[in-house]
Each structure stands twice: as C-alpha cells, then as structure tokens.
C-alpha positions as CSV (number, residue, x, y, z in Angstrom):
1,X,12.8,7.0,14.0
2,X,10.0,8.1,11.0
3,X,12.8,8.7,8.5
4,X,13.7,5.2,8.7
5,X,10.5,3.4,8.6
6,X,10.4,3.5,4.6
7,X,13.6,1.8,5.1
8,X,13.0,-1.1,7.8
9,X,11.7,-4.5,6.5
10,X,8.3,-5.3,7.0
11,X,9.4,-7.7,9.9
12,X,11.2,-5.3,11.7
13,X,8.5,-2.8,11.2
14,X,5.7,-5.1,12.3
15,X,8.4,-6.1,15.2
16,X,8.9,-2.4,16.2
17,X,4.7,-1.7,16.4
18,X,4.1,-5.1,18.4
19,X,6.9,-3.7,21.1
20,X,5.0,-0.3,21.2
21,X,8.0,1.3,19.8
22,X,6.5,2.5,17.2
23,X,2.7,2.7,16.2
24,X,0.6,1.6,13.0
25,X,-0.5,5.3,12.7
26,X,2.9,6.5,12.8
27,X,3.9,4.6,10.0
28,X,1.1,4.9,7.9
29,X,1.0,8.7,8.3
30,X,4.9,8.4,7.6
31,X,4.2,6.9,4.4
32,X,1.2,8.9,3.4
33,X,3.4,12.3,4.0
34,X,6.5,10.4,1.8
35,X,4.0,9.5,-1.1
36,X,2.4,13.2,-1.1
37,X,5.9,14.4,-1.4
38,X,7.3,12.1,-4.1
39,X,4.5,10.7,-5.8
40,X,4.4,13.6,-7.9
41,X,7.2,12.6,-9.4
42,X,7.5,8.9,-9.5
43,X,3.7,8.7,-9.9
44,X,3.9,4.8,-8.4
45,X,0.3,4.8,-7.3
46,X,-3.1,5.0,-9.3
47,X,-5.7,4.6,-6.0
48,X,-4.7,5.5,-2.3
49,X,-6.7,4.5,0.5
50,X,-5.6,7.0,2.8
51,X,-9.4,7.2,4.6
52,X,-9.4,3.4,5.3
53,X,-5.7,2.9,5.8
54,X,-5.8,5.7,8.5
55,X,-8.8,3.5,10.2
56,X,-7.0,0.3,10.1
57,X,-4.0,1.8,11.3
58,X,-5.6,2.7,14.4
59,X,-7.6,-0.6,14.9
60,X,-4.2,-1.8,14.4
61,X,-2.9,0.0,17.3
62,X,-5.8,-0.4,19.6
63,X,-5.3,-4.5,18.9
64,X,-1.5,-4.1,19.9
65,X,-2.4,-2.2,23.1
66,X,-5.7,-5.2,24.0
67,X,-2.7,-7.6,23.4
68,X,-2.8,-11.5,21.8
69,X,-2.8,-12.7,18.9
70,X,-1.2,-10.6,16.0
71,X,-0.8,-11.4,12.3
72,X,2.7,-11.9,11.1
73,X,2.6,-8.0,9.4
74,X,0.4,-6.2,11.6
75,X,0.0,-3.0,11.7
76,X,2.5,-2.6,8.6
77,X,2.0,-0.3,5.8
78,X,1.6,-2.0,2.2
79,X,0.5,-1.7,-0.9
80,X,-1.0,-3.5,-3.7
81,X,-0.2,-4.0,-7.3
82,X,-3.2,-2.9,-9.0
83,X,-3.4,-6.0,-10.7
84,X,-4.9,-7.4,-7.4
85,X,-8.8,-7.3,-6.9
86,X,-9.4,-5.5,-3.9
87,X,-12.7,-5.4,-2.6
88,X,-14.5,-1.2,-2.8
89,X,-11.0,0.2,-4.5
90,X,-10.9,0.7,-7.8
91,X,-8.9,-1.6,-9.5
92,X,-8.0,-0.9,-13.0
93,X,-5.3,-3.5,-14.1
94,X,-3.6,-0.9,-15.9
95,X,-6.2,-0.4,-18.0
96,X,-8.3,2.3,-19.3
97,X,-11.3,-0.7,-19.7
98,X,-11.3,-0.8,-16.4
99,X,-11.1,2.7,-15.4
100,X,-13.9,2.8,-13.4
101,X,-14.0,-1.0,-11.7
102,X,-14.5,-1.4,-8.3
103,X,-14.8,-5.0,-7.4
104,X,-17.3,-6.4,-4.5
105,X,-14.4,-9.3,-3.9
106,X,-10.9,-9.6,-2.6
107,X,-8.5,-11.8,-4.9
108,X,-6.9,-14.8,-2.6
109,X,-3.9,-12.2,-2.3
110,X,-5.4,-9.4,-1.2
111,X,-7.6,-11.6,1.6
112,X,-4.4,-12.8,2.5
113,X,-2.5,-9.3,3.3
114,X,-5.7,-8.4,5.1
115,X,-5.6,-11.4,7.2
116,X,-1.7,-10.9,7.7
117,X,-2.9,-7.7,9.9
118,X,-1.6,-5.0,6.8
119,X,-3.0,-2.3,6.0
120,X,-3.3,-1.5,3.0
121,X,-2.4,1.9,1.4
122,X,-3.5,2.0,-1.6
123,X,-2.8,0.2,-5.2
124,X,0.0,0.8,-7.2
125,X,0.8,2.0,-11.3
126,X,0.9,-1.5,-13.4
127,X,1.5,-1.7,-17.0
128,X,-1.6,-2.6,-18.7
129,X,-2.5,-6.3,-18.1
130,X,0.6,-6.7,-16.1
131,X,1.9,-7.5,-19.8
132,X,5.1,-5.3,-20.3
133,X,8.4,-4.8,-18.3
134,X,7.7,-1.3,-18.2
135,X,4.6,0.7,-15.7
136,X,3.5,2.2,-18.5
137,X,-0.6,2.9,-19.5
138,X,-3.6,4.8,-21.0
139,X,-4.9,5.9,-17.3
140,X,-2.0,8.2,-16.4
141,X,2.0,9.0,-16.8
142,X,4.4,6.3,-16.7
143,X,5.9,5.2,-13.1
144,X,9.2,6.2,-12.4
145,X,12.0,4.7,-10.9
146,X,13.2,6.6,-7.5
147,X,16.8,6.7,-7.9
148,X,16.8,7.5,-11.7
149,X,13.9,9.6,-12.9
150,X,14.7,9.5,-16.5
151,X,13.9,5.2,-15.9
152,X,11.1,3.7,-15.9
C-alpha cells in the first residue's frame, strides 16, 4: 500500500489510519523517503520537520489505538506553504529578510491543521511574498514542477 499513499486523498488517508489499516508513521515515513528522493530535484520544500513530524506521527498512532475522538485529518501527512507562521519553524515567506525567522506563534491556519490532528511535515518553497505565479526566490533554486522539470 506505501506507493499509493502520495496518491490517496487526505480523507481516505486519514480513513485508512483511523481503520488501523494503515498507520500515521507509515505515511509520514512514506513521504519523508519520497521527498529525500525527489526533492532534489523539484526542490518544493525550504524547512522539513522530519524530528517533530516523526513524534506526532506516533502520538498520532498511539491516539488511534486509545480510540475516541479524532480530528477530521488525523494522523495525515501535510505541509505548509511557507507563507504560513508556524510556531519554532523557520518561516521565511520566500524571503531572504526573513531567512532566519522563527516565529513564537501559529497563524489561524496553521492552529487549525494542528487542531485537524495533521502533522505537519515541513513548509514549502513560496515565491517571495507570495507575490508572483512562479516559486521562485533569493533563499534557494526555483521549485519545480513534477511532471515537467523544465516548469516552474
């Protein structure tokens, strides 16, 4: 089942790890080992979490296994624009300003996700500001798309 999990929707995903079928470690650690091996080349993320994730992946799964109440995408691997404050990870808005910001608050987005049950990832490439149709910045090289390399 791992090589489809980058390909379920988050509700089936979160369906699949509240029937036990599969786990929140499982898919994390599926997503980590698919952004090892293409990030490289798409370079989609500018902060990963994988310390944390890894953690709330397996709080995750020990909440599954106690039973109750869930969130509506717990468990689920995500990740978050880096335009998003996010509370102890660097977030740089696509900026080279902000290079080095890590914020001591969660925007109303991010509290959100959390309270969904997600765990979070890590954050990913933005053009600076958000302001362009391209992911495109100072901080690194420019995201890529995944079917087409050559695009942005």
């Amino acid at each position: 089942m791992s090589a489809d999990l980058a390909f379920m929707s988050a509700v089936e995903l979160a369906d699949n790890i509240r029937q036990k079928k599969v786990s929140s470690l499982e898919a994390t650690e599926n997503f980590f080992q698919r952004i090892d091996r293409l990030d490289p080349q798409l370079h989609s993320y500018l902060t990963l979490c994988q310390d944390q994730a890894l953690a709330d992946a397996r709080a995750a799964d020990d909440a599954v296994q106690r039973g109750g109440d869930l969130g509506p995408l717990h468990g689920v691997p995500i990740s978050i624009k880096d335009l998003e404050l996010t509370k102890g990870v660097t977030t740089t808005m696509g900026s080279a300003v902000f290079r080095d910001r890590v914020p001591d608050m969660d925007s109303i987005v991010v509290e959100r996700v959390k309270a969904s049950g997600a765990v979070i990832l890590g954050k990913t490439n933005t053009p600076e500001f958000g302001q362009s149709g391209t992911t495109e910045n100072k901080l690194g090289d420019p995201c890529r798309n995944p079917w087409n390399t050559e695009r942005t």
